[in-house]
C-alpha positions, -999 to 999 in steps of 0.1 A, spaced: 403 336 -166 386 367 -183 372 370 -213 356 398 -238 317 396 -237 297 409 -267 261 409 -258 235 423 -283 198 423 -287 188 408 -321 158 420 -335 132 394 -322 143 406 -291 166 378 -279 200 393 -266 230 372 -282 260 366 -259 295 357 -280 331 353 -270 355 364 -295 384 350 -281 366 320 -284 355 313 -321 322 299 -321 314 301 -287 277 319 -288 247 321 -267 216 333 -259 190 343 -238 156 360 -236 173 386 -210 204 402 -210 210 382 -176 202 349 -190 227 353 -220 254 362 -196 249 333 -176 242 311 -205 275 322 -219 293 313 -192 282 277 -192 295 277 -231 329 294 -225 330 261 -195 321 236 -222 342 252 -249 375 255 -220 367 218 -211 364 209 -247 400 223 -253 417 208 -220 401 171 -236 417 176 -271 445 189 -260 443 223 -276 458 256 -266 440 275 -242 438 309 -255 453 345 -231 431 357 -210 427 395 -215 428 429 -198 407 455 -209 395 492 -198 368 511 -207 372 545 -213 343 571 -207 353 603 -231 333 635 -233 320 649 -263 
């Protein structure tokens, strides 16, 4: 499946990873590489969480990104 990243850097320097397909599912890391794969072991936990209490698992998405000139 595929899923929306968000990956920011806060201001102590710590890049913050979430999913917001996934409410609640966060992460972090002191690279931008870490958080990536750190948030990849939560959306696994969070999936895995769902399949256990039998919860819908939500769409996976398409997206594009779009370069424009300005």
């Amino acid at each position: 499946m595929k899923f929306r990243i968000i990956v920011e850097q806060d201001e102590d320097g710590v890049f913050v990873a979430e999913c917001p397909t996934l409410p609640g599912c966060i992460s972090q890391g002191k690279t931008r590489a870490e958080a990536l794969e750190n948030i990849k072991d939560a959306i696994s936990g969070y999936m895995e969480s769902l399949k256990q209490h039998n919860e819908p698992i939500p769409p996976s998405i398409a997206e594009e990104i779009l370069e424009v000139a300005v």
